[in-house]
C-alpha positions in Angstrom: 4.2 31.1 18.2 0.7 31.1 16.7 -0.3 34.7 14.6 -2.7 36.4 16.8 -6.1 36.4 15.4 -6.9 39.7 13.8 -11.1 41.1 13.0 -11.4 42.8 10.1 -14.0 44.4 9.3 -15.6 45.0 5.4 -19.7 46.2 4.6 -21.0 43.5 7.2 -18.2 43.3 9.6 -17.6 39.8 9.7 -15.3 37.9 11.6 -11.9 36.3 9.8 -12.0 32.7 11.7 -8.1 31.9 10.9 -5.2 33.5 12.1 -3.7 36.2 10.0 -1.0 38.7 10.7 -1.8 42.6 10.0 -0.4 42.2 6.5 -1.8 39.0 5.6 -5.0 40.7 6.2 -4.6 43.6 4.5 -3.9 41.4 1.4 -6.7 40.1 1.6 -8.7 42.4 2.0 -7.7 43.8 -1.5 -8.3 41.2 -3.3 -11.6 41.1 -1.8 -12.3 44.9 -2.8 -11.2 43.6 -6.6 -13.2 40.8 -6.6 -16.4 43.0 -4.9 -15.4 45.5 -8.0 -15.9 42.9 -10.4 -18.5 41.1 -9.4 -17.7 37.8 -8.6 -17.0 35.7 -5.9 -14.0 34.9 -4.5 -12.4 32.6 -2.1 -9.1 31.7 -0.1 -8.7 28.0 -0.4 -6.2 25.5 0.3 -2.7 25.2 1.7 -2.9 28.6 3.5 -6.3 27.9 5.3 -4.9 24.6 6.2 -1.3 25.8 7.6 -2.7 29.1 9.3 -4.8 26.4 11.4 -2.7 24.2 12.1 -0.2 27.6 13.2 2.4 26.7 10.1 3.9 29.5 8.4 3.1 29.9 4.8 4.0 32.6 1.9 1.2 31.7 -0.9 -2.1 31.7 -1.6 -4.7 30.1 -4.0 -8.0 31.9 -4.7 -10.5 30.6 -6.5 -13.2 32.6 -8.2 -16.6 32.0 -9.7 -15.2 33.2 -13.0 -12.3 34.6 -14.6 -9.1 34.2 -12.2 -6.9 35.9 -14.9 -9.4 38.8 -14.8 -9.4 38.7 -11.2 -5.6 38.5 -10.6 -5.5 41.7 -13.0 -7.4 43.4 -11.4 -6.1 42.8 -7.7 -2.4 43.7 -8.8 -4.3 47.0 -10.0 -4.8 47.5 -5.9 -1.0 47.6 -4.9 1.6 50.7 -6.4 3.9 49.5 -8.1 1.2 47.4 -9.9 3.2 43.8 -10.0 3.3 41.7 -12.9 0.8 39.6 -13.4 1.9 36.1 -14.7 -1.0 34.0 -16.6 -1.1 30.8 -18.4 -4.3 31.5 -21.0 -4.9 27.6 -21.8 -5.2 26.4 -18.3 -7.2 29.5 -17.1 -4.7 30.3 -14.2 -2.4 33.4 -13.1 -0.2 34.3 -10.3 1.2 38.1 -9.0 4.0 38.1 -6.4 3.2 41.0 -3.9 6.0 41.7 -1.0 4.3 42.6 2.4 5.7 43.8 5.5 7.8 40.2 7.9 5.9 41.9 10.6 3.9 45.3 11.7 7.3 46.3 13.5 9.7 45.7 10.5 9.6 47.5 7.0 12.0 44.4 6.0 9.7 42.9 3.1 9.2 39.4 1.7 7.5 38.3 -1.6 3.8 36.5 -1.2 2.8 34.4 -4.0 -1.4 34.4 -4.8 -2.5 32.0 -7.1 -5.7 32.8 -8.8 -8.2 30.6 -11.0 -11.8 30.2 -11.5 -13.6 27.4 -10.4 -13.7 24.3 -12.4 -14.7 21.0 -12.3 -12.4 17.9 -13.8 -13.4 14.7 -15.4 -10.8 12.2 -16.5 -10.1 9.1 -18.9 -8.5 6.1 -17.2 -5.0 6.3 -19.3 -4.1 10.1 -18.7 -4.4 12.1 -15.5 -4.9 14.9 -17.7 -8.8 16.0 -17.1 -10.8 17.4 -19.3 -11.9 20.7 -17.4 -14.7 23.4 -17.3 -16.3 25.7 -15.5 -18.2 24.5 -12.3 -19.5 25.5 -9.0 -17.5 26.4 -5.7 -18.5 23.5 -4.4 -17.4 21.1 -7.9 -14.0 23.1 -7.1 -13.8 22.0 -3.3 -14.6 18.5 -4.4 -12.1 18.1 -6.8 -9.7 18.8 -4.3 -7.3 15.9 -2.9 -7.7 15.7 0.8 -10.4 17.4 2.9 -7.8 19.4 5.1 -7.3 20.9 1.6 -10.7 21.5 0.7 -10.7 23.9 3.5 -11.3 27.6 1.9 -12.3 31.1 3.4 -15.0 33.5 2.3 -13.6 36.6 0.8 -17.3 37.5 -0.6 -19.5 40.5 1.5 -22.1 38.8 2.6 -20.0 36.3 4.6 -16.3 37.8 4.8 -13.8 35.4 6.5 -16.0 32.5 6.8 -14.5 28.9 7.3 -16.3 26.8 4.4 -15.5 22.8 5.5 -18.1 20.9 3.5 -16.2 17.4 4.1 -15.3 17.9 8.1 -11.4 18.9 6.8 -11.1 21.2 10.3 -11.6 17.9 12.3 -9.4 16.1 10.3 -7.4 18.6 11.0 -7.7 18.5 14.8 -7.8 14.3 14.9 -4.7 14.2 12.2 -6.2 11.9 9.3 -5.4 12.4 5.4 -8.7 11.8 3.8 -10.1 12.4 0.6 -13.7 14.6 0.1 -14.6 11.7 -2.5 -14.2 7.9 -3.2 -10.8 8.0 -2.5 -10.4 5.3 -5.4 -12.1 7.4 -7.8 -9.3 10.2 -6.4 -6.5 8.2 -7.0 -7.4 6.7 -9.8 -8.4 9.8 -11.5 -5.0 11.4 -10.2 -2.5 9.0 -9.0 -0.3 11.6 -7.9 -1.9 12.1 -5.0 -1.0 9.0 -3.3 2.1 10.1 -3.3 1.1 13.3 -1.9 -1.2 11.7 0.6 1.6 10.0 2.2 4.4 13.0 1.7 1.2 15.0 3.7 1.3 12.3 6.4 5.2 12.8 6.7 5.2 16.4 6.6 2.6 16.8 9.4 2.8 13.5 11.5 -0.3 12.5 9.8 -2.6 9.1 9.8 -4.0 8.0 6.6 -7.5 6.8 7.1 -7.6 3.2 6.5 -9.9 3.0 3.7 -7.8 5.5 1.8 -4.3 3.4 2.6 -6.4 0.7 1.3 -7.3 2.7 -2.0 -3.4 3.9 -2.6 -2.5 -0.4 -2.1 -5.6 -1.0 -4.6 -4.6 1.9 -7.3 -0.6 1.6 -6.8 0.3 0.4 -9.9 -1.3 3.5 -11.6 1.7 5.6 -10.4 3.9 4.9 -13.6 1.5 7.1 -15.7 3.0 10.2 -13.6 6.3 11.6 -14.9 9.5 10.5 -13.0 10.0 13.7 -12.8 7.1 14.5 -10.5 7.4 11.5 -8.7 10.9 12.4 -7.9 9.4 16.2 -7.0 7.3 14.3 -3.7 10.0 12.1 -2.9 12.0 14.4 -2.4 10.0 16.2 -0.1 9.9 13.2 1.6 13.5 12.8 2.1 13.1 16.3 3.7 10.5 15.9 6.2 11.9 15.7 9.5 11.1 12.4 9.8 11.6 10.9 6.4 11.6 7.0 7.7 7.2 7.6 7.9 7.2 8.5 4.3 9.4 5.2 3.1 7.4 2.5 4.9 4.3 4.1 3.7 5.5 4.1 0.4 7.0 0.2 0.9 3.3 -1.3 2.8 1.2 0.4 -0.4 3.5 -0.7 -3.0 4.3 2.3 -4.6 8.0 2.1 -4.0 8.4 -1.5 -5.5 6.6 0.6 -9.1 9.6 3.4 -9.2 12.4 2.4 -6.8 13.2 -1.3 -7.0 16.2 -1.4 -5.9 15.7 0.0 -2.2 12.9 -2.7 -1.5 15.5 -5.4 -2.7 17.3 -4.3 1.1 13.6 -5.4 2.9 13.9 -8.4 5.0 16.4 -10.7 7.0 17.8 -14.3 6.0 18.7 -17.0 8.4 21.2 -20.3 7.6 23.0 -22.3 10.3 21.9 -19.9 13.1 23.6 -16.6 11.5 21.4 -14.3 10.2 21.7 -10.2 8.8 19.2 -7.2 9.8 16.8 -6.0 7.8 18.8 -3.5 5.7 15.4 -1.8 4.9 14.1 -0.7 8.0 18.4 0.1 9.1 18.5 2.1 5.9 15.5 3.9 7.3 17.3 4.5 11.1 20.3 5.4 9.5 18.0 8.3 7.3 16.2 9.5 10.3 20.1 9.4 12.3 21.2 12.3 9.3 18.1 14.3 9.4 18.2 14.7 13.2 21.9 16.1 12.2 21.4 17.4 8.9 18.9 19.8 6.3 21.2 18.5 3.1 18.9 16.8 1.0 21.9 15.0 -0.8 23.7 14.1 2.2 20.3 11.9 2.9 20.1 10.9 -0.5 23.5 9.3 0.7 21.9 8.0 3.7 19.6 6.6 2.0 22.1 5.0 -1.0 24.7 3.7 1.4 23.9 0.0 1.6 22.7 -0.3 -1.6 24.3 -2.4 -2.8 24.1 -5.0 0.0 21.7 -7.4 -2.0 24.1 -8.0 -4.9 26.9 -8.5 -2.8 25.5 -10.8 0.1 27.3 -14.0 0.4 26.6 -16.7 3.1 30.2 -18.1 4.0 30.2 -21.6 6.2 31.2 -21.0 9.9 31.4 -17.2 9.0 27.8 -15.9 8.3 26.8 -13.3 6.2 28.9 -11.2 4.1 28.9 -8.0 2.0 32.2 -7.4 0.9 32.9 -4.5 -2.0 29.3 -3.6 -1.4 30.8 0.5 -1.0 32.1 0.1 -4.5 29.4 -2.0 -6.1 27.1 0.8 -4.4 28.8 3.6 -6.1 28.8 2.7 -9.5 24.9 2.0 -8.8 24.0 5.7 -7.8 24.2 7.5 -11.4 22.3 4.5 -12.4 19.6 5.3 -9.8 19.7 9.0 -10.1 18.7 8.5 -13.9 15.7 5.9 -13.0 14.3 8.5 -10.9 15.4 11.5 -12.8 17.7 13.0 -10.3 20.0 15.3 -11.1 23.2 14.3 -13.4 25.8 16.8 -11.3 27.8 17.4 -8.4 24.7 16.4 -6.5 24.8 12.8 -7.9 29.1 12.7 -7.5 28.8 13.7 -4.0 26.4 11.2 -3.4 28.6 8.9 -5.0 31.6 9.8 -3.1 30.1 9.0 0.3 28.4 5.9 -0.5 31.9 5.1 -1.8 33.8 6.1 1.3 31.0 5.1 4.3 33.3 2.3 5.7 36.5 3.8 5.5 36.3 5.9 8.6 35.6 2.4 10.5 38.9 1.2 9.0 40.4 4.1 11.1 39.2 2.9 14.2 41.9 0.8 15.1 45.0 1.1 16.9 48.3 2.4 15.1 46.5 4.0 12.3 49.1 5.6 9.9 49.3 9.5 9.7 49.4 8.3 5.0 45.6 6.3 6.3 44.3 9.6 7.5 46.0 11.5 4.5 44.4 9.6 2.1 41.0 9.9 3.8 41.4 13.7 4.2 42.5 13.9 0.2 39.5 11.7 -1.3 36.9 13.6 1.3 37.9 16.7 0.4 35.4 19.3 1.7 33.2 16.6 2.1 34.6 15.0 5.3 32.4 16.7 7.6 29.4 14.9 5.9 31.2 11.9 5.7 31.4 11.5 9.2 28.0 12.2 9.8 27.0 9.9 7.6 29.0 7.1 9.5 28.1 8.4 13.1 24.2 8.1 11.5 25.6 4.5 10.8 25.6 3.2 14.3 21.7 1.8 14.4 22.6 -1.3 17.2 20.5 -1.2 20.4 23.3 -1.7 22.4 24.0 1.4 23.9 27.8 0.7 25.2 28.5 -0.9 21.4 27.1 2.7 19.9 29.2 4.8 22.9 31.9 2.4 22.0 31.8 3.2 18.0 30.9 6.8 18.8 34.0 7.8 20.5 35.7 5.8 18.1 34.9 8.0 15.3 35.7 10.9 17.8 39.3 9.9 17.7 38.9 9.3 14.1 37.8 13.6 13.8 40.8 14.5 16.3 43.4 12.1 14.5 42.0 14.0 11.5 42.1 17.5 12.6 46.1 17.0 13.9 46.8 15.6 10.3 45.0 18.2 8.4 47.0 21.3 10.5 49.8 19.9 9.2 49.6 18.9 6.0 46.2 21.0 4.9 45.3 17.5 2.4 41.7 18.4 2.5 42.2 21.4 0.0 45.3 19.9 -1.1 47.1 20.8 -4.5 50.5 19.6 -5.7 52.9 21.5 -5.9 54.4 20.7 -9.4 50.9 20.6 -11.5 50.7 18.2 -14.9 51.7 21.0 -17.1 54.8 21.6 -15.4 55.8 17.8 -16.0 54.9 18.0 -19.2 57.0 21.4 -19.8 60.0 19.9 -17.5 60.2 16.9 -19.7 59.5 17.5 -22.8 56.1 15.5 -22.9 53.1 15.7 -24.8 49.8 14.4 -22.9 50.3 10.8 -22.2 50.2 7.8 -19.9 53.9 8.7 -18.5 52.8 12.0 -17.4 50.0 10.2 -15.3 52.1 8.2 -14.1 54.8 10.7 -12.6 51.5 12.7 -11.3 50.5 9.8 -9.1 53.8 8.8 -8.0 54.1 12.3 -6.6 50.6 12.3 -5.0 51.2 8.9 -3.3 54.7 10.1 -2.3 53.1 13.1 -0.5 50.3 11.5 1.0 52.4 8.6 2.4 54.7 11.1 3.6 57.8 9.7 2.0 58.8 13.3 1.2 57.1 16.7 2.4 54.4 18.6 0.1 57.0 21.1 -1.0 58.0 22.1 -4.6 61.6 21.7 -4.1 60.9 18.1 -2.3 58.9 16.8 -5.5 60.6 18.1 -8.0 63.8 16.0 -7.0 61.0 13.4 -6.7 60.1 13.7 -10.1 63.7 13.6 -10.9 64.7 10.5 -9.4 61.3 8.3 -11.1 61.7 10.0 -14.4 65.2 8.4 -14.4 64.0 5.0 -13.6 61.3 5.7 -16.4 63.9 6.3 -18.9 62.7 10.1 -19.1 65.4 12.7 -19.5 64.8 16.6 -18.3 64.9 19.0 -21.0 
């Protein structure tokens, strides 16, 4: 539900024309008082305007002031006891404070608000560097320097007109009609900063946004300026991206302007379909892209559709045409695995469990399917349970997300199929426990039991036991493996000590 909107009332008793809770409000109103105190004007501008109006929650503000926001920020924490820290950054002229206000008027439960302070500036920049050169400027240099126009949107926290919605470039109508544009030559925005086409199209996927034509245009003309950004910022949108809650929007913008061929090569090599002899393969693109949206209706983990999004990677590099058979992709699960810490380090992902869960999935996506059939082993389900691990439950909703035909009885079909895979699964598990399986005589023990110094044999012995267990040719008990271990030490040549 929308915040109620809530008067208040300074000198003039103006009207606040967003919707603000009590404590929102009361914020506000002291950094007004500080910035009355010192002088200067102030203003609310950005992100918070634009989610209060289009009824978002939001816990941070920017303000910008006609003059010195570290001053300012000072001299607002001075309005709050305790006084908070005030965080500033001397060189670019910015500081932050982190003030915790009431969830709601009927709660004393408390959550921290970020406000973001800075004095007005204009930029200019040189065509190899999205670094500007910066100084001081005019409110209205400020607003104009601002990406989109529903981001230009500020509010008045000055006297004379308290609360006032300032919308110099129509942003509240973009607002209400649902377009990304840019106050400026959107060429001359993108060119100066070509971070923001990214952010134009994450913006569009966030909200459910259009981008105006002539500024999809602009991002298609200026694309290739994207590789003076940082991978590591790049990867910062596209991952918000991947968490919108419907990420597909953000990918085919970023594949019609071409700014996913400039960083992320690989993914457009899956775009199209090839016909010879009458058999032909879908697009693995645009599947890719159901089988992303298929998680996020299912899932919030951002690494789980990373794997989505990974799991047919591979399919270029392995497609075959074979005669009277069609098209092929055979090892594409292991071809794709090896490729994620590969792709994780173009785009400056992170190198940890994040990247070797990914792996894992995209390594295990068709196995499940494998289990589909009739007189599947209790040692198949075993060894799916063991290499899962406390990853199954992803796993499978990574394969049910799989299922992209438009055949509605093929998808019931494969659904239940995969429900009899979880229930197959569940009766193995109760029994054996493999998911959080250990063995019961550990490498050390070997080593101690025969004698042996850390070497090939003892590997060996290890996965004859683990094989033995999960293909249930003897029980996961210690007395039942270490007669194991017995019995293939002695055909080793390996005495107990």
């Amino acid at each position: 539900m929308d915040s109620p909107v809530i008067t208040l009332h300074l000198s003039l008793r103006p009207i606040m024309q967003i919707p603000c809770t009590k404590e929102e409000l009361i914020l506000l109103e002291k950094v007004a008082k500080a910035a009355a105190q010192l002088q200067v004007e102030c203003y609310l501008i950005g992100g918070f305007v634009r989610d209060k109006l289009l009824g978002r929650e939001t816990k941070d503000g920017d303000i910008v002031c006609i003059g010195d926001g570290i001053e300012l920020a000072k001299a607002v924490a001075h309005q709050f006891a305790p006084v908070p820290a005030v965080q500033f950054f001397k060189n670019f002229g910015t500081a932050q404070i982190r003030i915790p206000i009431k969830k709601s008027s009927h709660s004393n439960e408390t959550e921290l608000f970020d406000l973001e302070f800075v004095g007005a500036r204009k930029e200019s920049y040189q065509r190899h560097s999205r670094k500007p050169e910066v100084e001081p400027g005019s409110f209205r240099d400020d607003q104009e320097r601002r990406d989109f126009t529903i981001n230009a949107l500020a509010i008045s926290l000055n006297e004379n007109n308290y609360g006032e919605l300032i919308d110099p470039f129509d942003g509240r109508k973009d607002l209400d009609d649902k377009i990304i544009r840019t106050p400026l030559d959107p060429n001359t925005t993108f060119s100066d900063d070509p971070l923001r086409m990214m952010r134009a199209i994450r913006f569009a996927t966030q909200l459910g946004f259009t981008i105006e034509e002539t500024v999809f245009k602009a991002i298609r003309d200026n694309a290739d300026r994207i590789r003076i950004i940082s991978k590591e910022r790049v990867a910062d949108e596209l991952n918000k991206i991947v968490a919108a809650p419907v990420p597909s929007i953000g990918f085919d913008l970023l594949y019609k302007s071409g700014l996913l061929q400039r960083f992320f090569p690989q993914m457009v090599e899956l775009a199209g379909a090839e016909y010879i002899d009458g058999y032909g393969h879908k697009d693995n693109f645009y599947h890719t892209l159901q089988v992303l949206d298929n998680v996020a209706r299912n899932s919030d983990d951002l690494w789980l559709r990373w794997a989505a999004i990974l799991h047919d990677i591979a399919k270029p590099a392995t497609k075959r045409f074979e005669e009277g058979h069609g098209w092929t992709f055979h090892g594409h699960e292991v071809v794709g695995g090896r490729m994620v810490p590969k792709i994780f380090t173009q785009l400056k992902l992170p190198m940890n469990e994040k990247m070797r869960f990914v792996k894992k999935l995209v390594e295990l996506h068709l196995r499940p399917i494998s289990l589909t059939k009739e007189n599947i082993t209790d040692s198949a389900i075993r060894r799916l349970l063991f290499d899962a691990g406390e990853d199954f439950d992803a796993l499978m909703t990574l394969c049910e997300a799989d299922i992209t035909s438009k055949n509605k009885n093929k998808v019931r079909r494969y659904l239940e199929n995969f429900q009899m895979v979880r229930q197959r699964c569940r009766e193995v598990e109760e029994k054996d426990q493999i998911r959080s399986w250990q063995p019961p005589v550990r490498g050390e023990q070997i080593m101690e039991r025969f004698g042996l110094a850390p070497s090939k044999p003892v590997g060996i012995l290890k996965d004859a036991l683990k094989d033995a267990i999960l293909d249930g040719v003897i029980p996961n008990t210690v007395e039942a493996a270490e007669q194991f271990l017995l019995e293939k030490a002695a055909e080793m040549g390996i005495k107990p000590v």
